[in-house]
Structure formats: structure tokens, C-alpha cells
N, CA, C and O atoms as a printed pandas DataFrame, in Angstrom:
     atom_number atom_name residue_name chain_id  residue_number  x_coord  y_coord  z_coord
0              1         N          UNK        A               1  -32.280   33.466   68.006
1              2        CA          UNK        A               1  -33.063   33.441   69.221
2              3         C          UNK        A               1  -32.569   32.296   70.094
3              4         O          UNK        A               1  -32.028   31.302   69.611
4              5         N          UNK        A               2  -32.807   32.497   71.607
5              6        CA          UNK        A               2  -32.343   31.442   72.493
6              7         C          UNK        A               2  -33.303   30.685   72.608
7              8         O          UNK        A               2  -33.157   29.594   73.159
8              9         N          UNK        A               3  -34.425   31.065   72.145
9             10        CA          UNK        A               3  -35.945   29.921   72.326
10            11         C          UNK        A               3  -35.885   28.789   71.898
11            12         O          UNK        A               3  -36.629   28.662   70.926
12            13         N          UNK        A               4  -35.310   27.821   72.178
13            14        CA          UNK        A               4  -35.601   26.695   71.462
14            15         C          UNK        A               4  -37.158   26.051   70.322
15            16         O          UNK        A               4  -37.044   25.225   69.417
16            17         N          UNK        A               5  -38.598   26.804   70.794
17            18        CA          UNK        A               5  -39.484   26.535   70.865
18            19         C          UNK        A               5  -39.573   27.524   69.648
19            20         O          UNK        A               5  -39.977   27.033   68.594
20            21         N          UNK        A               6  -39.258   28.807   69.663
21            22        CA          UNK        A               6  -39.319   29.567   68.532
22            23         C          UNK        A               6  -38.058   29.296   67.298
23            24         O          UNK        A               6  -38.189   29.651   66.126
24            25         N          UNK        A               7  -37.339   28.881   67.627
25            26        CA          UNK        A               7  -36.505   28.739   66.451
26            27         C          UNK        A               7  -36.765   27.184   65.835
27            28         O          UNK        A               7  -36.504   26.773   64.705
28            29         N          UNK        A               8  -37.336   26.508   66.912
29            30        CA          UNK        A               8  -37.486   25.433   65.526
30            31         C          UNK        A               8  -38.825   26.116   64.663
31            32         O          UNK        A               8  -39.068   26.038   63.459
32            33         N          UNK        A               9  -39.414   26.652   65.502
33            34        CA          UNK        A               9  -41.441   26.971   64.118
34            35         C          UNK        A               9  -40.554   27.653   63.008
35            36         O          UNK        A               9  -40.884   27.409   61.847
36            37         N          UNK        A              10  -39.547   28.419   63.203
37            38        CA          UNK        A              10  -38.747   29.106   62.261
38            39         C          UNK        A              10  -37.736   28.181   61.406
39            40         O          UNK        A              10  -37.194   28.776   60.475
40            41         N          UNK        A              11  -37.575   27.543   61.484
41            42        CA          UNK        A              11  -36.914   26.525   60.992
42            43         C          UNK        A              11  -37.852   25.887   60.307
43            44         O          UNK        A              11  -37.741   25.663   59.101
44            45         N          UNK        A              12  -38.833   25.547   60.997
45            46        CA          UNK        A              12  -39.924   24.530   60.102
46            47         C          UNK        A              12  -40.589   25.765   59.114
47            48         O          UNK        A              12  -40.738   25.268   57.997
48            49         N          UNK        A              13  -40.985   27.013   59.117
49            50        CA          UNK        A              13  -41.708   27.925   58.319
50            51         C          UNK        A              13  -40.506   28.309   57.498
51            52         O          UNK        A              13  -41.046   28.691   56.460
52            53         N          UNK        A              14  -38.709   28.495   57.256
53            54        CA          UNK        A              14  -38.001   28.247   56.240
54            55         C          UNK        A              14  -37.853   27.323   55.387
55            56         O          UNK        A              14  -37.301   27.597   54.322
56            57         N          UNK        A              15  -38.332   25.946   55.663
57            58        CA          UNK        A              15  -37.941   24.722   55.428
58            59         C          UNK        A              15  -39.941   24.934   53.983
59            60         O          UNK        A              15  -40.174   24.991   52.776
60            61         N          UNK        A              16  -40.454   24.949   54.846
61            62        CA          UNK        A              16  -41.917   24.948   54.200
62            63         C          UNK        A              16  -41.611   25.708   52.805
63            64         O          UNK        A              16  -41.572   25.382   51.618
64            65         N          UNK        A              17  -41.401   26.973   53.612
65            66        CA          UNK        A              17  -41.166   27.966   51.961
66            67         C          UNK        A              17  -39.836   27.862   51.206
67            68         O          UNK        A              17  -39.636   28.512   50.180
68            69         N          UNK        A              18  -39.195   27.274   51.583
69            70        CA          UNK        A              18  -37.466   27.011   50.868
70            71         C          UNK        A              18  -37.019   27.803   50.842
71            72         O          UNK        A              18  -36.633   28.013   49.693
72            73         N          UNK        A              19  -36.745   28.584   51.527
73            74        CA          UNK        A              19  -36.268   29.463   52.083
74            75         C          UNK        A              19  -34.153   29.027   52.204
75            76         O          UNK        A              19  -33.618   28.976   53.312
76            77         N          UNK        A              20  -33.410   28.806   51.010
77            78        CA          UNK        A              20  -32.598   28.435   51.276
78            79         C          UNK        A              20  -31.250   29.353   51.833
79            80         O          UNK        A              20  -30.126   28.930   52.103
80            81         N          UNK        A              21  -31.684   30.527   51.894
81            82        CA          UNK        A              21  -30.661   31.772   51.896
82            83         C          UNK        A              21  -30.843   32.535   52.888
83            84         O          UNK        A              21  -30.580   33.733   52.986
84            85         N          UNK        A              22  -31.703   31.212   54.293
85            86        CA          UNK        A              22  -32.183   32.080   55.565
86            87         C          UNK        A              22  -31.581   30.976   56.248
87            88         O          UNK        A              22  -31.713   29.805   55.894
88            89         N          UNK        A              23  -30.882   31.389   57.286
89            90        CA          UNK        A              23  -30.022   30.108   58.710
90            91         C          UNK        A              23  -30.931   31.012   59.793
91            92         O          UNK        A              23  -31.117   32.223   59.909
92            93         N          UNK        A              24  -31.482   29.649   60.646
93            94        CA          UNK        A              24  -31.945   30.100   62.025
94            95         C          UNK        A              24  -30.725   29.828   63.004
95            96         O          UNK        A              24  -30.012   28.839   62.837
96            97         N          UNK        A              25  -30.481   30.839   64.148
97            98        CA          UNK        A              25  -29.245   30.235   65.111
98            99         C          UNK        A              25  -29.932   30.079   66.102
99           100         O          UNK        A              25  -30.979   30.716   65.977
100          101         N          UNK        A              26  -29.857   29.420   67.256
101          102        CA          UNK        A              26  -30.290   28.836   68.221
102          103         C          UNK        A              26  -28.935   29.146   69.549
103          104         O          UNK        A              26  -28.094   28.346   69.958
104          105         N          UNK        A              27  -29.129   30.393   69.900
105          106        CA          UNK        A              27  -28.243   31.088   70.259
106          107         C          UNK        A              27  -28.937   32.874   70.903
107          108         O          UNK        A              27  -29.923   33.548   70.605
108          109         N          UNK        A              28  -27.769   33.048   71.891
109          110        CA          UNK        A              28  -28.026   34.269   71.929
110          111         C          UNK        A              28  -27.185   35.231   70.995
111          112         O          UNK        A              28  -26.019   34.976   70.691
112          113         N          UNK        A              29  -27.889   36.399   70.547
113          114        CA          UNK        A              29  -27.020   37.316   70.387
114          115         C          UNK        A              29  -26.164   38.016   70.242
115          116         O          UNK        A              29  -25.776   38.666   69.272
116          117         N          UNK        A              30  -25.774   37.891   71.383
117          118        CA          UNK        A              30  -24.539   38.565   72.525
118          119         C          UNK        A              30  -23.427   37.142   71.554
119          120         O          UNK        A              30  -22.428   37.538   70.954
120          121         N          UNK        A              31  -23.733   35.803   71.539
121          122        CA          UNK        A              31  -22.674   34.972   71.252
122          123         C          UNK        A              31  -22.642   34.888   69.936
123          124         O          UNK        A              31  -21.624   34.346   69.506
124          125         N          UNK        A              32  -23.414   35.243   69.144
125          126        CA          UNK        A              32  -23.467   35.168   67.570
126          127         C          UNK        A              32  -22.272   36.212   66.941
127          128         O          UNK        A              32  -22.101   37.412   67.151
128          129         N          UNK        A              33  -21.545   35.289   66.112
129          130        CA          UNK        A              33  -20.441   35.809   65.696
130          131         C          UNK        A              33  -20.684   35.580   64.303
131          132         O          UNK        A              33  -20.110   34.533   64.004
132          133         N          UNK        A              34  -21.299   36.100   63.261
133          134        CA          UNK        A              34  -21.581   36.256   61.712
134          135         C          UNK        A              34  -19.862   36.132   60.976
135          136         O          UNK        A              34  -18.861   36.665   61.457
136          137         N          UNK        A              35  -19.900   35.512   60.058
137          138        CA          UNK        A              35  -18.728   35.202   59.005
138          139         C          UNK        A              35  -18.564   36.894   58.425
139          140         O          UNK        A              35  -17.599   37.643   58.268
140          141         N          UNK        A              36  -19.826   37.000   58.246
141          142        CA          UNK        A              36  -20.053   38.526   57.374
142          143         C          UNK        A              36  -21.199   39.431   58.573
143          144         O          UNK        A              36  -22.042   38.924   59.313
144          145         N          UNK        A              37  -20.795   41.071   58.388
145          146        CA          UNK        A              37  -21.397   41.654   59.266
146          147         C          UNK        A              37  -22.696   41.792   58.543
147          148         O          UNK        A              37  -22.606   41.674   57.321
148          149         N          UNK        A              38  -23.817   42.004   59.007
149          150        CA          UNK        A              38  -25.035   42.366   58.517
150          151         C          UNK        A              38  -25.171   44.276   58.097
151          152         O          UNK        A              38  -24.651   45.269   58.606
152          153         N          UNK        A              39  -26.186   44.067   56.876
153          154        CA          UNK        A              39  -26.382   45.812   56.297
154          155         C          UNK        A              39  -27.727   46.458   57.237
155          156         O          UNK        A              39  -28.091   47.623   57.400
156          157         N          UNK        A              40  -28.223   45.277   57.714
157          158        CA          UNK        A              40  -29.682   45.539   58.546
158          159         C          UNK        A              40  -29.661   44.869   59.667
159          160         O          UNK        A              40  -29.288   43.723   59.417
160          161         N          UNK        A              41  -29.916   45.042   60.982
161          162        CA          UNK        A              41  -30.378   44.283   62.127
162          163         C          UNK        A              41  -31.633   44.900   62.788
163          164         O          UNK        A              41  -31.778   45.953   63.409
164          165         N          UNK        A              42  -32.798   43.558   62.341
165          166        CA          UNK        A              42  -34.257   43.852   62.339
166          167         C          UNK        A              42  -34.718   43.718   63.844
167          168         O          UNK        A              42  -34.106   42.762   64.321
168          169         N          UNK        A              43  -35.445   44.219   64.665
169          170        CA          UNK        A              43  -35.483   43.556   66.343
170          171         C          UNK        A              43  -37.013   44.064   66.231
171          172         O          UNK        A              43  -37.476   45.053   65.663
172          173         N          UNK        A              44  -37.633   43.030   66.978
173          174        CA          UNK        A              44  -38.950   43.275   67.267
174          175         C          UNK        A              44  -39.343   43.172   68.993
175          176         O          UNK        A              44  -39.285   42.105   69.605
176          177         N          UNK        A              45  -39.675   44.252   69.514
177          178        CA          UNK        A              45  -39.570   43.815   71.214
178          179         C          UNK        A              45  -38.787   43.178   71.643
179          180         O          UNK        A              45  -39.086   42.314   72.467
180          181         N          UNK        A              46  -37.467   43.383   71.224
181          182        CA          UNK        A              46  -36.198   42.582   71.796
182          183         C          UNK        A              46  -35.978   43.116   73.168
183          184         O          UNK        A              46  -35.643   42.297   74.024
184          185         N          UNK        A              47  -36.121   44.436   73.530
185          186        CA          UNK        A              47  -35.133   44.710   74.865
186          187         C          UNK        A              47  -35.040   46.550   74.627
187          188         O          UNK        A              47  -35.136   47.203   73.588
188          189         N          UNK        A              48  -34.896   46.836   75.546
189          190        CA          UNK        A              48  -34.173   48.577   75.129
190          191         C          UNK        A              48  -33.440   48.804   74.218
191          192         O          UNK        A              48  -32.576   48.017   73.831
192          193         N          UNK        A              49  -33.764   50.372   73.531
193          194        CA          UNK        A              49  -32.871   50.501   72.243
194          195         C          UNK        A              49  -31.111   50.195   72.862
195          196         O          UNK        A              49  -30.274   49.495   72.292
196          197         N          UNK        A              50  -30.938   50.937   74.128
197          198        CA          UNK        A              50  -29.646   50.486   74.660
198          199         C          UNK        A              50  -28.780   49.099   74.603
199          200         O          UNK        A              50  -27.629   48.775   74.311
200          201         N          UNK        A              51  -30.314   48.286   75.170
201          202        CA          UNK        A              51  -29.793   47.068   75.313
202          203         C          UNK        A              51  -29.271   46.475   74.249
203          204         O          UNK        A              51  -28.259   45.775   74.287
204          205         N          UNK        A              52  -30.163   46.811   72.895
205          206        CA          UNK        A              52  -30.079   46.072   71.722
206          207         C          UNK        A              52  -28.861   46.777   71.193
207          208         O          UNK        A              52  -27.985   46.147   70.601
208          209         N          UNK        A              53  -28.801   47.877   71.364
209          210        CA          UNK        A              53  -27.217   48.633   70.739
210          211         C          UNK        A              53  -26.558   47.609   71.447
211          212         O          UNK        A              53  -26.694   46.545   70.843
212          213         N          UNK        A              54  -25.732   47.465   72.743
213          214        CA          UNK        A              54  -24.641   46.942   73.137
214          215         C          UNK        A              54  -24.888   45.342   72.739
215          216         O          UNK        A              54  -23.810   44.778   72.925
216          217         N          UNK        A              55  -25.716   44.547   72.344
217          218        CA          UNK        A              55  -25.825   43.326   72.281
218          219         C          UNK        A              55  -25.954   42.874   70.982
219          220         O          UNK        A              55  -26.115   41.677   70.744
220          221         N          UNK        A              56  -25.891   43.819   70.016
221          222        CA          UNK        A              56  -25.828   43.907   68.433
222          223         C          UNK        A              56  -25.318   44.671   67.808
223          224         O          UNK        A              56  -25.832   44.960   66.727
224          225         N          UNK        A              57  -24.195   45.262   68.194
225          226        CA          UNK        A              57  -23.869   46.335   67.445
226          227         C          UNK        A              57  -22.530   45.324   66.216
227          228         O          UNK        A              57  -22.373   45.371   64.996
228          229         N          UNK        A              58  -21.789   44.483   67.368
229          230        CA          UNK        A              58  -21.068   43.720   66.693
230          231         C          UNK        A              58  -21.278   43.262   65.110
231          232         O          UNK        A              58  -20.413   43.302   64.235
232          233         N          UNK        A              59  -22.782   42.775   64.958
233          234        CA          UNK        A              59  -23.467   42.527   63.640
234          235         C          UNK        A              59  -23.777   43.402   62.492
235          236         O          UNK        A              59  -24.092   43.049   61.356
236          237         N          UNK        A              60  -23.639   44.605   62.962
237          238        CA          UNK        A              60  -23.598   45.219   62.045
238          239         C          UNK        A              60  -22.245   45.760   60.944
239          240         O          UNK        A              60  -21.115   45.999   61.369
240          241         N          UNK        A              61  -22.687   45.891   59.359
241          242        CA          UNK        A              61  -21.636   46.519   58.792
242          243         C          UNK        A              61  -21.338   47.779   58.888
243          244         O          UNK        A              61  -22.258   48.562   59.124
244          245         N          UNK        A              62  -19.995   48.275   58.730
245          246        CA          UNK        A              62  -20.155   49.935   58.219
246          247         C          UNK        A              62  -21.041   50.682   57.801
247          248         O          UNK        A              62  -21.210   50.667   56.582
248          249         N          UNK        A              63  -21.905   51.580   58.621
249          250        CA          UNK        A              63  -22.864   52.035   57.413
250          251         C          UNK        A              63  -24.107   51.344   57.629
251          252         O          UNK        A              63  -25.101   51.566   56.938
252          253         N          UNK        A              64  -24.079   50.540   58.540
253          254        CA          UNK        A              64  -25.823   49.646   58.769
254          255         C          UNK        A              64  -26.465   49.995   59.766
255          256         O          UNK        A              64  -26.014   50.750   60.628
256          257         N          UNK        A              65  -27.658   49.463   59.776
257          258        CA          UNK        A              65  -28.574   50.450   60.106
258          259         C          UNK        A              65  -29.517   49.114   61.151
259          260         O          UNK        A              65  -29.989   48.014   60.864
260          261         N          UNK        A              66  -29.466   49.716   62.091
261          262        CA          UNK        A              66  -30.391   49.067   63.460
262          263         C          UNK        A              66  -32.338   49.292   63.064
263          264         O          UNK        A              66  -32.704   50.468   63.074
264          265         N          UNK        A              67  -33.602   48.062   62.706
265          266        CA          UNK        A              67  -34.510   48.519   63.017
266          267         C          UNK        A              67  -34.615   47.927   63.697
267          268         O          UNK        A              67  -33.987   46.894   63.929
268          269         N          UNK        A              68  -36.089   48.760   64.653
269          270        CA          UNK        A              68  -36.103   48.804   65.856
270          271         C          UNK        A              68  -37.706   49.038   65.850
271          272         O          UNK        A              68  -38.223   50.116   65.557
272          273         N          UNK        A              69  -38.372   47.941   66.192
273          274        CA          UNK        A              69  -39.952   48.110   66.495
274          275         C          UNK        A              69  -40.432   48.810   68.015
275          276         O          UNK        A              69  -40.031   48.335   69.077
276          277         N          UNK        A              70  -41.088   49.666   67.968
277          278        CA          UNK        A              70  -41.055   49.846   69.030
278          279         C          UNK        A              70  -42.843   50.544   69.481
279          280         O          UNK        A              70  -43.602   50.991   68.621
280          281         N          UNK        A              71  -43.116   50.487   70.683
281          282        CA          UNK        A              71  -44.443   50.799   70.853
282          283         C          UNK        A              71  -45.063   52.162   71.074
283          284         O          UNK        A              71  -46.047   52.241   70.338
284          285         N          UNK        A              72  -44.938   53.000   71.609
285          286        CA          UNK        A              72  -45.425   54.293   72.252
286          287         C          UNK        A              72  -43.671   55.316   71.873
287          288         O          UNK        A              72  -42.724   54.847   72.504
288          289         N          UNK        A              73  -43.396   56.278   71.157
289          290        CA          UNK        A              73  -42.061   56.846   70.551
290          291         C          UNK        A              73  -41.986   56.825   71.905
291          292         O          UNK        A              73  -42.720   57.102   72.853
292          293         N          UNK        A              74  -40.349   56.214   71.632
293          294        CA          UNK        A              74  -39.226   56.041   73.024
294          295         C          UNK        A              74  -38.740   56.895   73.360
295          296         O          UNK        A              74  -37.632   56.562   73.780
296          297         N          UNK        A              75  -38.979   58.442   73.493
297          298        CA          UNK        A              75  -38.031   59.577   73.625
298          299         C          UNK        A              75  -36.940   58.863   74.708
299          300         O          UNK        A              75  -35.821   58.578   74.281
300          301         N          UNK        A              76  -37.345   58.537   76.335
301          302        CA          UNK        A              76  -36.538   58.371   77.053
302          303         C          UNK        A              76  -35.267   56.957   76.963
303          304         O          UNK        A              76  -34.318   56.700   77.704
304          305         N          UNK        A              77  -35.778   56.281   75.743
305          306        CA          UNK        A              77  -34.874   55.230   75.502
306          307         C          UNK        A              77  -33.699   55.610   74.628
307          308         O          UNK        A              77  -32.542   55.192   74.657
308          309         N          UNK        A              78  -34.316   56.567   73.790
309          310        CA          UNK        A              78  -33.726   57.051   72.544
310          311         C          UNK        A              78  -32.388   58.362   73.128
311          312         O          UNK        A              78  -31.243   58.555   72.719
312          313         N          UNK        A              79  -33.196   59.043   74.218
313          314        CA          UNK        A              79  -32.008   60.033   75.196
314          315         C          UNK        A              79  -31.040   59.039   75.490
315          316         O          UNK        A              79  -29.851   59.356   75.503
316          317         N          UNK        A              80  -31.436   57.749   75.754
317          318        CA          UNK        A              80  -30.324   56.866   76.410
318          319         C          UNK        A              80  -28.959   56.787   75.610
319          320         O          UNK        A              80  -27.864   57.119   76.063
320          321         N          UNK        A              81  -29.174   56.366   74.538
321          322        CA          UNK        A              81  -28.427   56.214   73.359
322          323         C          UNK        A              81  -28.058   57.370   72.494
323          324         O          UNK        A              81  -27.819   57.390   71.287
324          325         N          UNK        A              82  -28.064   58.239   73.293
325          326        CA          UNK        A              82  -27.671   59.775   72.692
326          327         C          UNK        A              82  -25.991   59.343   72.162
327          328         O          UNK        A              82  -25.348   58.684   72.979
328          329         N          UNK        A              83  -25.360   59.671   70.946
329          330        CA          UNK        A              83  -24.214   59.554   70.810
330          331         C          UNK        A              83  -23.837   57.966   70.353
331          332         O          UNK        A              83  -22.986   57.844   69.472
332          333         N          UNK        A              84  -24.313   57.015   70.804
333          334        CA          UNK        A              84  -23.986   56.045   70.518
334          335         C          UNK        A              84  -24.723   55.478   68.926
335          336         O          UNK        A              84  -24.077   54.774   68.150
336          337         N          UNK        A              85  -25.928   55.859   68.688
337          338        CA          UNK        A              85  -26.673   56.042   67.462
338          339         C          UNK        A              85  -27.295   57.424   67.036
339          340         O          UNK        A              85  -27.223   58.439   67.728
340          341         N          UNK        A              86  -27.903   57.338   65.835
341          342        CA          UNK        A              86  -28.092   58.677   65.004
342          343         C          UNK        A              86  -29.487   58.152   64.856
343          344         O          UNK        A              86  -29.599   57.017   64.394
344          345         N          UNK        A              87  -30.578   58.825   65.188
345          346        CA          UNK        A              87  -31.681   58.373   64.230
346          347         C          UNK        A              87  -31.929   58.664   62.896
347          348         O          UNK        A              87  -32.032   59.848   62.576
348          349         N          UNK        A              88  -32.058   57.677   61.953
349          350        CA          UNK        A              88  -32.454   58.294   60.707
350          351         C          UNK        A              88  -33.577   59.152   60.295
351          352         O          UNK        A              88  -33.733   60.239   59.738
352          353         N          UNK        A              89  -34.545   57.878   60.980
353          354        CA          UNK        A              89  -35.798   58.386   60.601
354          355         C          UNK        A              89  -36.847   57.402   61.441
355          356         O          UNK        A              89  -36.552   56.252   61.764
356          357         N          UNK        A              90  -38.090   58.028   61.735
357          358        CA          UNK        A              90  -39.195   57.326   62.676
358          359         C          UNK        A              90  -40.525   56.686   61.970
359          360         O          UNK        A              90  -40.915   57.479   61.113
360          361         N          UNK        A              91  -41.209   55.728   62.023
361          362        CA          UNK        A              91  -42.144   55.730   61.139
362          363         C          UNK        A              91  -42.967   55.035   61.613
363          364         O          UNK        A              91  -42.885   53.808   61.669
364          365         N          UNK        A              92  -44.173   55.923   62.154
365          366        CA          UNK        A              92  -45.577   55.940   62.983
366          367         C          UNK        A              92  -46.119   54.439   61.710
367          368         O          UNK        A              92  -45.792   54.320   60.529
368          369         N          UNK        A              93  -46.900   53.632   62.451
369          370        CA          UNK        A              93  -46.993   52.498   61.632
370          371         C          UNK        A              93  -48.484   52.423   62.883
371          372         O          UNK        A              93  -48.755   52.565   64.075
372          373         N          UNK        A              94  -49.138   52.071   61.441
373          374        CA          UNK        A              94  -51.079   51.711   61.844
374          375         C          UNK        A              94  -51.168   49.941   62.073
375          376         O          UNK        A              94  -51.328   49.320   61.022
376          377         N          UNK        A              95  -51.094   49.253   63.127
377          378        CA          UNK        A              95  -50.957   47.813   62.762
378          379         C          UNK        A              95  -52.760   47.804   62.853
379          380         O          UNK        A              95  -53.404   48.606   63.529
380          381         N          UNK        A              96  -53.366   46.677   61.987
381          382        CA          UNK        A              96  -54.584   46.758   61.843
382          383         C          UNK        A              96  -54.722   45.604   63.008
383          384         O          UNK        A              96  -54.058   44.596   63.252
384          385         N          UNK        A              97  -56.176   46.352   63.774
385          386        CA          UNK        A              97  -56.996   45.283   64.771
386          387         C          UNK        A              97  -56.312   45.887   65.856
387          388         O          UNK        A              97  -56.782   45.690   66.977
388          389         N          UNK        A              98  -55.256   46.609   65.739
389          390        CA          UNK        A              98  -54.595   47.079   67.393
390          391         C          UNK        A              98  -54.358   48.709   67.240
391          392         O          UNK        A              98  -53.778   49.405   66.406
392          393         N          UNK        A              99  -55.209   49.017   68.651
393          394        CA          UNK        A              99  -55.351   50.296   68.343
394          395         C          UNK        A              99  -53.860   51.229   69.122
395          396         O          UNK        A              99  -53.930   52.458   69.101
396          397         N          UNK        A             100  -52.808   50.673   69.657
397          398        CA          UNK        A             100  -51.841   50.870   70.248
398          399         C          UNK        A             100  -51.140   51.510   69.469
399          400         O          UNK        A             100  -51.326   51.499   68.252
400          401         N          UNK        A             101  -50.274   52.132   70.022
401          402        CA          UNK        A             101  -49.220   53.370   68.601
402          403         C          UNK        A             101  -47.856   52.741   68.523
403          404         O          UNK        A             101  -47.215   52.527   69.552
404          405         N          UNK        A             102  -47.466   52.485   67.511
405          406        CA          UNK        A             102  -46.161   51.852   66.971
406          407         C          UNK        A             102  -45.589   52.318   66.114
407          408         O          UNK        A             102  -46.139   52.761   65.106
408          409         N          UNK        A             103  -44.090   52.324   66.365
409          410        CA          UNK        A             103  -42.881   53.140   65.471
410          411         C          UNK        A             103  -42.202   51.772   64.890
411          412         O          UNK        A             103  -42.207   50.618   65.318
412          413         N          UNK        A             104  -41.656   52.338   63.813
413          414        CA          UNK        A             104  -40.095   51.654   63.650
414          415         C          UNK        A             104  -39.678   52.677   63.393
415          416         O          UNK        A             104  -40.252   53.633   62.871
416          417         N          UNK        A             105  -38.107   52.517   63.911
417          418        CA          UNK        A             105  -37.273   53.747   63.836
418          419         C          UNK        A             105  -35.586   52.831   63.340
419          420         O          UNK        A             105  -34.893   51.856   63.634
420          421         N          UNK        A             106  -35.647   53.814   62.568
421          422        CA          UNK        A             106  -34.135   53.348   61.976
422          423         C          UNK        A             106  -32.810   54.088   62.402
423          424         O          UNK        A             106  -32.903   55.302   62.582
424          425         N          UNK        A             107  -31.908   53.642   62.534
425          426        CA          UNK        A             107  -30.868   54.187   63.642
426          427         C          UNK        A             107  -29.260   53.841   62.882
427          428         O          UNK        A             107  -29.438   52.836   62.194
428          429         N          UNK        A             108  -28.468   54.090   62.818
429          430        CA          UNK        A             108  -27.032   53.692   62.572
430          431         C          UNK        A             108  -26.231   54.400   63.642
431          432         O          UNK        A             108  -26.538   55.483   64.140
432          433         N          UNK        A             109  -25.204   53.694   63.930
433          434        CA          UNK        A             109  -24.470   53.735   64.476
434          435         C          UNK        A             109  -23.504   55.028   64.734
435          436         O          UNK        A             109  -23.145   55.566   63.686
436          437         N          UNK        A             110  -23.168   55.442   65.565
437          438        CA          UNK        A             110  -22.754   57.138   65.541
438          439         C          UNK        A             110  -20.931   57.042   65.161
439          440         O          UNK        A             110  -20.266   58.073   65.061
């Protein structure tokens, strides 16, 4: 994350639980260059499925798989990215106390 403000509470909530096999970057995205590609890239209200394809796709490995939180099913986000990802699979998710409709949808790369 570029937040300065959010990546240190994340830093301090790894540090709490010892968490030794988690690095926070303090960075965007787009500039994060991983030693090793990732098998998962998790996004929570990051941006359009588009956006987040072109600004993460780099991170991913062969074979890995984009989640993607998302609020009300994105048909028209998801047309966007026709070809560029595959959906796997969608999964209607009950968050308790909020009566709003939420997916995660899992996606790999086409």
C-alpha cells in the first residue's frame, strides 16, 4: 500500500502477532517488483477489476489466481476484462451487520 498511515498499523499488527513470514511494502503496486511471483493476489476495494488486472498482473505466477472483493456482481466490470481473465468462480458472501451484497470472485489470467 502507498498509505503510509495504513502500512505502518500493518506493520505494527505483524510485529504484535509475529508474524515473521509477512513484509509490508510501502509502495505502490504498479512499482512492486516481488523476487518471486505470487500463487494469489488478494484486493479488497482496490480499483476496477481492469484496473487491478493491468496494475497486478506482473505479481502473479503461472497459474495464479486474482481475488477480488467486490460489492453488487460486476457484470459490467467483468465484460471489461473479457479475454484478459477467466472467471473461476463467484462467491455471494453474507458479511454480518451489513446488509449490502458482496462477491469474491476468483479470476486467472487468460
Amino acid at each position: 500500500d502507498s498509505n503510509g498511515k495504513k502500512t505502518r498499523f500493518l506493520f505494527h499488527i505483524k510485529t504484535l502477532l509475529k508474524l515473521n513470514n509477512v513484509t509490508v511494502e510501502n509502495r505502490r503496486v504498479e512499482q512492486f517488483r516481488p523476487d518471486q511471483p505470487f500463487d494469489i493476489v488478494i484486493s479488497r476495494a482496490f480499483a476496477s477489476l481492469s484496473d487491478m488486472v493491468s496494475g497486478c498482473e506482473h505479481l502473479l505466477s503461472s497459474g495464479g489466481l486474482f481475488m477480488a472483493m467486490k460489492g453488487v456482481y460486476p457484470e459490467a466490470e467483468l465484460a471489461e476484462v473479457e479475454g484478459r481473465v477467466e472467471l473461476v468462480q463467484s462467491h455471494p458472501l453474507q458479511v454480518p451487520g451489513n446488509e449490502g451484497e458482496r462477491h469474491l470472485l476468483e479470476m486467472r489470467l487468460s
